[in-house]
C-alpha positions in Angstrom: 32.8 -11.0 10.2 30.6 -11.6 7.2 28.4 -9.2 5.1 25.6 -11.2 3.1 22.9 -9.7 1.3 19.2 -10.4 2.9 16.7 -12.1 1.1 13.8 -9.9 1.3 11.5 -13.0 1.1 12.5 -14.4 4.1 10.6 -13.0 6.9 13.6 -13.9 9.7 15.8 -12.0 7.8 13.9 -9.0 7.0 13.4 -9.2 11.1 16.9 -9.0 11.8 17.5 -5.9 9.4 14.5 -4.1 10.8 15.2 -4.6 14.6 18.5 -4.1 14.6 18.8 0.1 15.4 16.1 -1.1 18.0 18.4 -3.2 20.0 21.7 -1.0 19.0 20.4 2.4 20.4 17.6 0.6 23.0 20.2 2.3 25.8 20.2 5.9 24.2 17.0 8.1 25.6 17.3 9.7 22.2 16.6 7.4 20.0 13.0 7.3 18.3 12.7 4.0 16.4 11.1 4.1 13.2 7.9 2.6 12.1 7.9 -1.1 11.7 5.3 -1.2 8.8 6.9 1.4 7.0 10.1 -0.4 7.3 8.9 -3.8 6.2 7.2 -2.2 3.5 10.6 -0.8 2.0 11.7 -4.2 1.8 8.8 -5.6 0.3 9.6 -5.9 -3.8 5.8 -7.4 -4.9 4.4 -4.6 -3.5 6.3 -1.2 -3.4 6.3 1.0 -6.0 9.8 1.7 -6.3 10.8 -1.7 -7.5 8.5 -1.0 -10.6 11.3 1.2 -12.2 14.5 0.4 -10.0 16.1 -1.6 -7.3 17.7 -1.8 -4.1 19.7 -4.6 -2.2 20.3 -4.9 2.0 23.1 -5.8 3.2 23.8 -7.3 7.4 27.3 -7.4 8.8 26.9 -10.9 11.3 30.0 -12.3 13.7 29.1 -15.4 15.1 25.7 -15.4 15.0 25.3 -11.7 15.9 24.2 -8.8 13.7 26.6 -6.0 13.9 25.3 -3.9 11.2 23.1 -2.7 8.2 22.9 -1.1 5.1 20.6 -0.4 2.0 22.0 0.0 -1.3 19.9 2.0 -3.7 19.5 2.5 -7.7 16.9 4.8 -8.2 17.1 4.8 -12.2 14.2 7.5 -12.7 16.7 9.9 -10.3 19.6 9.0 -12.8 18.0 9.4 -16.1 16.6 12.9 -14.9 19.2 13.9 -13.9 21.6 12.5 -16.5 24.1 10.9 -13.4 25.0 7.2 -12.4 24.7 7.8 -8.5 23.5 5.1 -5.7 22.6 5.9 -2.4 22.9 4.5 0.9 20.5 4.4 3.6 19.5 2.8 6.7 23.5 2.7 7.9 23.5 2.0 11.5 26.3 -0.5 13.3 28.1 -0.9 16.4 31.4 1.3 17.1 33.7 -0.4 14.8 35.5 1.0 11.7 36.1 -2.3 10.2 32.2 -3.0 10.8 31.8 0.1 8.7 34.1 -0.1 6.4 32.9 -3.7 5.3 29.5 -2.5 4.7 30.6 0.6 2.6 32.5 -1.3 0.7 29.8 -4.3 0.1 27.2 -1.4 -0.8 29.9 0.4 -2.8 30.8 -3.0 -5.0 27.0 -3.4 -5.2 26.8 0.2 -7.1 29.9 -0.3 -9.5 27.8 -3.6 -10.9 25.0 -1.4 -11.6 27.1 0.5 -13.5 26.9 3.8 -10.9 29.8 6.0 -10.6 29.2 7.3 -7.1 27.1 7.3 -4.1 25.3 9.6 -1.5 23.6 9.2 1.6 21.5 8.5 4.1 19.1 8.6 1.7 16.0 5.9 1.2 14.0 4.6 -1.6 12.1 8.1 -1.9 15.3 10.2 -2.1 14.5 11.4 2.0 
């Protein structure tokens, strides 16, 4: 297993990190999958108005070819300084049924924190603190 960091410019990879929950829950009657757009637009640095004041990384779990998970990483800075904390979050956590899956991802999103100097993290929680 491998966990590399997407490059947000590349429009195969941003693919792969959106589509993902919609082929790991396609079976479960459940599942509502979430907007596309809204989605692609989180991703999208030149554009969203988060990245103005802080930043956020994304983060696949691949086996031979296949994806077997996701994770966002996120440094809000404006949350931090107002509330005088070093916290990242996690969002958009979703993998197949396998603790070392999870536990990769964790700890890629965790070592991505520490070297932005945060302390700890919360989640699910996106770019807008929801």
């Amino acid at each position: 297993m491998h966990i590399h960091k997407i490059d947000t410019r590349d429009p195969r990879q941003v693919r792969q990190f959106i589509q993902f929950p919609n082929k790991l829950y396609r079976e479960d009657p459940y599942y509502c999958p979430v907007l596309e757009s809204g989605e692609r637009a989180a991703l999208d640095r030149a554009h969203h108005p988060f990245y103005r004041h802080s930043t956020a990384d994304f983060f696949i779990a691949q086996s031979e070819g296949q994806v077997l998970g996701r994770i966002a990483a996120v440094h809000n800075t404006r949350h931090n300084a107002h509330h005088g904390v070093r916290t990242a979050f996690f969002s958009a956590f979703d993998l197949i049924d396998d603790f070392q899956v999870a536990q990769a991802l964790l700890e890629a999103a965790f070592a991505w924190a520490r070297q932005r100097g945060c302390e700890d993290m919360l989640g699910p929680r996106g770019l807008t603190g929801s």
